[in-house]
C-alpha positions as CSV (number, residue, x, y, z in Angstrom):
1,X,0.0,0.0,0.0
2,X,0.9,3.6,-0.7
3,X,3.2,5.9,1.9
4,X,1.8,9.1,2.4
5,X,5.2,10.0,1.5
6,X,5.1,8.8,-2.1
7,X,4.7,10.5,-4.7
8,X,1.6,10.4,-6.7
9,X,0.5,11.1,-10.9
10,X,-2.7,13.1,-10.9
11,X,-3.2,13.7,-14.9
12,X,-0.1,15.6,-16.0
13,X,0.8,16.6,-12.4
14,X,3.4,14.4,-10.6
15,X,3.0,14.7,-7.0
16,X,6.2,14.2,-4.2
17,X,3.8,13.2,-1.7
18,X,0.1,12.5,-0.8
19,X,-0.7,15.3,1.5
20,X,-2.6,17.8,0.0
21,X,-3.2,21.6,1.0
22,X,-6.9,21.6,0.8
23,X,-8.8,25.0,-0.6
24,X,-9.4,27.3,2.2
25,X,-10.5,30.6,2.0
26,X,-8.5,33.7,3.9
27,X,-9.3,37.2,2.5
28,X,-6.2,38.0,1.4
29,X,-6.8,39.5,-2.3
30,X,-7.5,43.0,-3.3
31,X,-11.0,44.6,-3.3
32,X,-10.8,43.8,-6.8
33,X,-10.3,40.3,-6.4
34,X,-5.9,40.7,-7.2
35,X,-3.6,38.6,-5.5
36,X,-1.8,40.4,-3.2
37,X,2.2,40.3,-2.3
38,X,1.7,38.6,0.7
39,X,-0.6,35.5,-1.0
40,X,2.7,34.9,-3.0
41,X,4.7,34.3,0.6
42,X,2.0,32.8,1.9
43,X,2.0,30.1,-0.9
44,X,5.6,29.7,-1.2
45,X,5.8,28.9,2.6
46,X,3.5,25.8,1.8
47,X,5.2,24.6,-1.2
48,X,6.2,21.0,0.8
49,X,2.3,19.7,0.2
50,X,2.2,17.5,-2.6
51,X,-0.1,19.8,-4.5
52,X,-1.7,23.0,-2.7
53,X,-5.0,23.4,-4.1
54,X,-5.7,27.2,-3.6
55,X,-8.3,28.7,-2.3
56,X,-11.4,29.4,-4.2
57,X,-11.3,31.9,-6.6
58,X,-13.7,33.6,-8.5
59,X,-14.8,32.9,-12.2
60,X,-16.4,35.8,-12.3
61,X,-17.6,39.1,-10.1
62,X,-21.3,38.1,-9.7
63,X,-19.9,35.0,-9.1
64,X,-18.0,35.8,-5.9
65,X,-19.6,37.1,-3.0
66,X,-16.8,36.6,-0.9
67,X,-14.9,40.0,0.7
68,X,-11.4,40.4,-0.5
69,X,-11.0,36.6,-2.0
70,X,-9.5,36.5,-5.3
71,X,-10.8,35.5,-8.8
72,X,-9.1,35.2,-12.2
73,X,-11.5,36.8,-14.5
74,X,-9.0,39.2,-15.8
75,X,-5.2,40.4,-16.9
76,X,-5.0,42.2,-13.7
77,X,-5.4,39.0,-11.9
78,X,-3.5,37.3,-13.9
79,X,-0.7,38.8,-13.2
80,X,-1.1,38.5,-9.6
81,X,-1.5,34.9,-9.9
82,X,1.7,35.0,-12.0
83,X,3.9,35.5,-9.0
84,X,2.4,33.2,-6.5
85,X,2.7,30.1,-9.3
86,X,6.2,31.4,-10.0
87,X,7.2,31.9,-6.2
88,X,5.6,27.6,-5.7
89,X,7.6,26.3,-8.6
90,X,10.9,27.4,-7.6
91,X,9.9,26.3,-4.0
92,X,9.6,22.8,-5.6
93,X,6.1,22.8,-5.4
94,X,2.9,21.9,-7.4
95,X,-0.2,24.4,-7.4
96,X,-3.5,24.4,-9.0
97,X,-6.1,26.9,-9.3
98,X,-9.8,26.6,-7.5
99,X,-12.6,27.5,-9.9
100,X,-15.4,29.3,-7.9
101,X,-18.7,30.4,-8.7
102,X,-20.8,31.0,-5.2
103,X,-24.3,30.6,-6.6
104,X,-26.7,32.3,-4.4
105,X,-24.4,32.7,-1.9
106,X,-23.4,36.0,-3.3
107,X,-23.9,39.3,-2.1
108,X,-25.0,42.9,-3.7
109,X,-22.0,45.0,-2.2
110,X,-19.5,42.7,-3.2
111,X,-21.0,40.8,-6.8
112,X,-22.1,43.9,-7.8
113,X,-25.8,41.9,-8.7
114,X,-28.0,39.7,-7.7
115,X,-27.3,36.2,-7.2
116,X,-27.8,33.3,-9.0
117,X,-28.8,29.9,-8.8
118,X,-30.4,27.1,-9.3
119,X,-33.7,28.4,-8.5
120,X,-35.4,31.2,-6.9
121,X,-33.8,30.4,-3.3
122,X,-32.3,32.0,-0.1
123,X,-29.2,31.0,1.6
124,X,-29.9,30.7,5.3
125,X,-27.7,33.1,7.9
126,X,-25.6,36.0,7.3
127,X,-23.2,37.4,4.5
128,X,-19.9,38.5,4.7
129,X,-19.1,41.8,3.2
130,X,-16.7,44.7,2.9
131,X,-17.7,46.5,5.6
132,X,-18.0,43.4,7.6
133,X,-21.7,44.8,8.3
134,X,-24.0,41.0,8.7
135,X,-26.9,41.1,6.5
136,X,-28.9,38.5,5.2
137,X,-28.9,37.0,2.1
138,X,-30.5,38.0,-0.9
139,X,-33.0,35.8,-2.8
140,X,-31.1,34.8,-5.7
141,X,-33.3,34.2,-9.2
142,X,-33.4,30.7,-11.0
143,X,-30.3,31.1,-13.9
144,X,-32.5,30.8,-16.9
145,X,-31.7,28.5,-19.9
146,X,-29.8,31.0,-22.3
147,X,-27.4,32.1,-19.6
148,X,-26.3,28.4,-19.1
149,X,-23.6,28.9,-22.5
150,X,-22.1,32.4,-20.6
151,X,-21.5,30.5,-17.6
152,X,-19.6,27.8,-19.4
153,X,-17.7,30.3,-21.2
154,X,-16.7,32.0,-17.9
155,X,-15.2,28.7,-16.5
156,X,-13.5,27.6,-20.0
157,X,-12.3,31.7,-19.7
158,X,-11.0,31.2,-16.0
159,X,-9.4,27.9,-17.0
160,X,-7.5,29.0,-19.7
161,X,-5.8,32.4,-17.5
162,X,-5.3,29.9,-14.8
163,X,-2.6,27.8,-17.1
164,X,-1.8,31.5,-18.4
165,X,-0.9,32.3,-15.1
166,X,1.3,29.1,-14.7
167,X,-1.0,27.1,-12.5
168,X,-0.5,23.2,-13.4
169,X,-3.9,22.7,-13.3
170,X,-7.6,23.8,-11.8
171,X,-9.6,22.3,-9.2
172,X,-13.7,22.8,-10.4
173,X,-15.4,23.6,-7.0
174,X,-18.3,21.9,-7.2
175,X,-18.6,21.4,-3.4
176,X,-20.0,23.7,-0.1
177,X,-23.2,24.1,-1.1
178,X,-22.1,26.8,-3.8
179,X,-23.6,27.3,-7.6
180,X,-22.9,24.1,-8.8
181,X,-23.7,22.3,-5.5
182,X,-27.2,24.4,-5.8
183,X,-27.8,22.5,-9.1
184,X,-26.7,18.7,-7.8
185,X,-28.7,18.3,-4.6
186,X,-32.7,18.2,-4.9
187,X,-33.5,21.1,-1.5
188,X,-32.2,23.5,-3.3
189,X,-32.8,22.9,-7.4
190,X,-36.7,22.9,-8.1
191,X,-36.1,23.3,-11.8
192,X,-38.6,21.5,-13.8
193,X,-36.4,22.0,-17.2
194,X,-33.6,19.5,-18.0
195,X,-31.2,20.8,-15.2
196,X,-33.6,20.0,-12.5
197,X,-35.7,16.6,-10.9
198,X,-34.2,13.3,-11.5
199,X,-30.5,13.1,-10.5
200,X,-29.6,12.6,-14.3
201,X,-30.9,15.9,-14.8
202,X,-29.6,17.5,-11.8
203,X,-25.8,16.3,-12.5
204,X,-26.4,17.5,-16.0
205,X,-24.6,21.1,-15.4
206,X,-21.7,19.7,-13.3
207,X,-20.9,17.3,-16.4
208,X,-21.5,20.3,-19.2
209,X,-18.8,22.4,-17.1
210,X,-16.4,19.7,-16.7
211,X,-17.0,18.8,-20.7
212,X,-15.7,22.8,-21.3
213,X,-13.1,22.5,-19.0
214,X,-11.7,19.3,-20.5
215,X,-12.0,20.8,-24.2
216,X,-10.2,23.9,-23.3
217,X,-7.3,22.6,-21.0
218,X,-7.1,18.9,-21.5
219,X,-8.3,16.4,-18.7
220,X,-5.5,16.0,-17.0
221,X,-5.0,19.1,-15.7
222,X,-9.2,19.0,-14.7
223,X,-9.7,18.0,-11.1
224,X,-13.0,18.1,-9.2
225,X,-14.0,18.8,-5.8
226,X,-17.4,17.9,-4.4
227,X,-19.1,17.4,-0.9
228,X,-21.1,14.0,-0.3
229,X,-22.0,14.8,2.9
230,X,-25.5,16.0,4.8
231,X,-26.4,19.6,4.7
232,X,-24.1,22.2,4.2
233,X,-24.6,26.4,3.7
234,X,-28.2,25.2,3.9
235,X,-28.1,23.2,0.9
236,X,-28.7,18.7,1.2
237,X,-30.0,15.5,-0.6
238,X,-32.9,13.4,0.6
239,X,-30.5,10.2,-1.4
240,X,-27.0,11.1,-1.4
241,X,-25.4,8.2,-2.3
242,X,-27.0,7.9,-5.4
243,X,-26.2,11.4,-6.2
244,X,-23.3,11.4,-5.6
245,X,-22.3,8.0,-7.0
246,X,-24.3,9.1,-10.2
247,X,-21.8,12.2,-10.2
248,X,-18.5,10.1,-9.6
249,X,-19.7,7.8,-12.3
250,X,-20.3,10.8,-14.6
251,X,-16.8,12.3,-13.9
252,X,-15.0,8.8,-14.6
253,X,-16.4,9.0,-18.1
254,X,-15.9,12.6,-18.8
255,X,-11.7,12.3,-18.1
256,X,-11.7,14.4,-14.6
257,X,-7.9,13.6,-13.8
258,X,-8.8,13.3,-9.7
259,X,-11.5,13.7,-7.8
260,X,-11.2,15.5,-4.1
261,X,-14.0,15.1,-1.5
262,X,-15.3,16.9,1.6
263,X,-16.9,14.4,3.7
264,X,-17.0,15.1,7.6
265,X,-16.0,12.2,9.6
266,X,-17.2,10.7,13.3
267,X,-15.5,13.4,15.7
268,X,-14.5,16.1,13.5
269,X,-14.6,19.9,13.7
270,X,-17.6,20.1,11.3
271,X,-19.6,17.7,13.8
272,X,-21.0,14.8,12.9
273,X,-22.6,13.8,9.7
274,X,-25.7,13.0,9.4
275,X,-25.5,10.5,6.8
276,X,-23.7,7.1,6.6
277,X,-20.0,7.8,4.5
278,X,-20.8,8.0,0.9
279,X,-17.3,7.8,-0.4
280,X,-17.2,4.5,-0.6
281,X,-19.9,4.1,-3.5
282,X,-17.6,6.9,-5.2
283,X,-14.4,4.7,-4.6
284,X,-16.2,2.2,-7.0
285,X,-17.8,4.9,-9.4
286,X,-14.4,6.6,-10.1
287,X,-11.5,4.9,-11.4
288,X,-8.7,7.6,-11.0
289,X,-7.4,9.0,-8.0
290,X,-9.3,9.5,-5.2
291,X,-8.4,12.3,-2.7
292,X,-10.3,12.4,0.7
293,X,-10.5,15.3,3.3
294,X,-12.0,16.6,6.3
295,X,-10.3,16.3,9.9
296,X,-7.8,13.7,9.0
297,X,-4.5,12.9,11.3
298,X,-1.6,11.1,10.3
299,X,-2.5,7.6,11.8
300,X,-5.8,7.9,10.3
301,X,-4.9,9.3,7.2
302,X,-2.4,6.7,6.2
303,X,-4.9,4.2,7.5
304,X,-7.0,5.2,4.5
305,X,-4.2,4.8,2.3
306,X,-4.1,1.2,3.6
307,X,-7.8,0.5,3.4
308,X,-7.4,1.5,-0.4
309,X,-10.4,3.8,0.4
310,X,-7.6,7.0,-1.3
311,X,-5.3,7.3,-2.9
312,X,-4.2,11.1,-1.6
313,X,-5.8,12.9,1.8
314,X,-6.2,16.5,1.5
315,X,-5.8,18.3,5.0
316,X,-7.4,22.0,5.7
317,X,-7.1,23.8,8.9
318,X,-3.7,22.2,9.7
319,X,-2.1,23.9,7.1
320,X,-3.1,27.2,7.8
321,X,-1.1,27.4,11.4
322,X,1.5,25.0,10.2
323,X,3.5,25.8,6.8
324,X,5.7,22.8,7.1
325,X,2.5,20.3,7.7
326,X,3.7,17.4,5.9
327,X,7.5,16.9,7.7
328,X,4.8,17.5,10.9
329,X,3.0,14.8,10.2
330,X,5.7,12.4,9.2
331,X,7.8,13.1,12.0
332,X,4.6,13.4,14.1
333,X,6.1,16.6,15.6
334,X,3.5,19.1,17.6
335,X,1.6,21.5,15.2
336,X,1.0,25.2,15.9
337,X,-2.0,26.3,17.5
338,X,-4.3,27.9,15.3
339,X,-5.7,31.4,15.9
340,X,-9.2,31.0,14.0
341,X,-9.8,35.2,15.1
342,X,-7.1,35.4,12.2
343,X,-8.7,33.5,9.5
344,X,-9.9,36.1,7.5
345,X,-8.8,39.4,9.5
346,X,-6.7,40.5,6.3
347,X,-2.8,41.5,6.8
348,X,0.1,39.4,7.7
349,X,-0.8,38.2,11.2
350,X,-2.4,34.9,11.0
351,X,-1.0,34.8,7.8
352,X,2.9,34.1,7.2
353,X,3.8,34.1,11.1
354,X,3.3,30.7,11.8
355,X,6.6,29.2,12.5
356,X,8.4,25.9,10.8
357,X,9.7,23.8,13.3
358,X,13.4,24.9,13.4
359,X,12.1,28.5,14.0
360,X,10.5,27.6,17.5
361,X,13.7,26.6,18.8
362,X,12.9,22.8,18.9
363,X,15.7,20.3,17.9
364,X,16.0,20.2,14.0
């Protein structure tokens, strides 16, 4: 059975290890959605994951709703992306680019519009925005047939400045209960066209972006991210594991190069989930690599390497406080506490202070 040390192909990416920096969100960008100096330390730092996976990243500006995160809509952008990619490479690392639309999780003072989904829905709780004000979400409207080609376009345009910006590849975020999510599960898409009702219908847009993506980029630099777990952001399935088998199934045939899931676990931060695991139908469904996150250690981690239920784990929060996460977790050294006030706060605290282990005077 696979190390979590060894390396790993995932389409044309060759990976030095199996531990993953998952996507995760920190506020970091521009007001305009431009990667900022500090995102190309920040980055760099991490280079020792296997692949970093960044953090989402808008396809578009009604499609991010998200304060101060970045997209990759335009040359601007672009260029900003330019030196993070540049600063991971000569690390040693591997990076690819999240593609993020938020659905109708978006928000008027920072998409500029309102939302869009599935169908005529509200997000349930509060938005983040610039002035850090809460409000609650908008009702987003129901994407109507003839804007389904525009959207396609704006992930095969975000796909193509992603390898323009020297990314190896791009992550589709089809995960979270965001746009794409909004489609898949059946308490959020009430469409009665051929998008919504039976699960063949309701996996029909994931499989029409992932077709665009693969034409414009080539499959092996497409990988997937999705969420087969209970409710999340307000969105859930009354029959996930057919869902979500349906969708694994789907990807296998349409050439998605690796496939990442979210799936809380017994115990974890997220609390507990509400439905039985689901990744094991996917396992059988998807016949590339299979890359599983959400509260992993290292025991348990490389026990899922050893239960052939992986192939890769992807770890989150651990990264963020602790730059040098894989030599942690090898070595099982202590990791950093992390300071979640920080997450998003903005600035360099929080950020790229976290000490590697020989800069907390501990024995190399």
């Amino acid at each position: 059975m696979p190390r979590l040390t060894d390396p790993i192909e995932l389409g044309s990416i060759h990976a030095k290890n199996r531990i993953l920096m998952a996507p995760l969100t920190r506020g970091r960008a521009t007001r305009e959605a431009v990667p900022t100096p500090i995102m190309v330390d920040y980055y760099r730092q991490r280079a020792s994951a296997g692949l970093i996976i960044t953090e989402a990243t808008g396809i578009s500006r009604i499609g991010l709703g998200w304060p101060y995160a970045p997209g990759i809509w335009n040359e601007a952008q672009v260029a900003g992306w330019k030196h993070v990619t540049k600063a991971v490479h000569a690390a040693g690392g591997k990076i690819v680019s999240q593609l993020w639309h938020m659905g109708r999780l978006g928000t008027y003072e920072v998409n500029g519009g309102q939302p869009v989904s599935s169908s005529a829905t509200t997000a349930p709780g509060y938005t983040r925005t610039f002035s850090s004000s809460a409000h609650p979400y908008p009702q987003a409207r129901a994407l109507t047939l003839d804007e389904i080609p525009a959207l396609l376009d704006d992930y095969a345009r975000a796909a193509e400045n992603a390898l323009e910006a020297g990314f190896d590849g791009i992550q589709l975020h089809a995960a979270n209960g965001y746009l794409i999510d909004q489609f898949l599960r059946d308490n959020a898409n009430f469409r009665t066209d051929q998008y919504g009702g039976s699960v063949e219908n309701r996996i029909r847009l994931l499989g029409e972006v992932v077709d665009r993506l693969v034409r414009t980029i080539g499959a092996d630099k497409v990988g997937v991210r999705l969420s087969p777990n209970g409710q999340v952001q307000g969105v859930n399935d009354s029959n996930p594991h057919a869902l979500f088998g349906a969708a694994a199934k789907l990807l296998d045939e349409k050439g998605a190069a690796w496939l990442e899931l979210r799936e809380p676990r017994p115990g974890g931060t997220r609390g507990a989930p509400d439905v039985p695991p689901v990744h094991p139908v996917m396992r059988k469904a998807f016949s590339r690599p299979l890359i599983l996150n959400s509260d992993y250690r290292h025991d348990d981690a490389q026990a899922a390497l050893d239960a052939g239920e992986a192939d890769a784990i992807a770890f989150g929060r651990p990264f963020l406080a602790n730059p040098d996460l894989p030599r942690r977790l090898i070595e099982k050294l202590p990791l950093n506490p992390q300071r979640e006030d920080l997450f998003y706060a903005g600035g360099e605290q929080g950020y790229l202070d976290y000490p590697h282990w020989e800069e907390i005077g501990q024995p190399a």
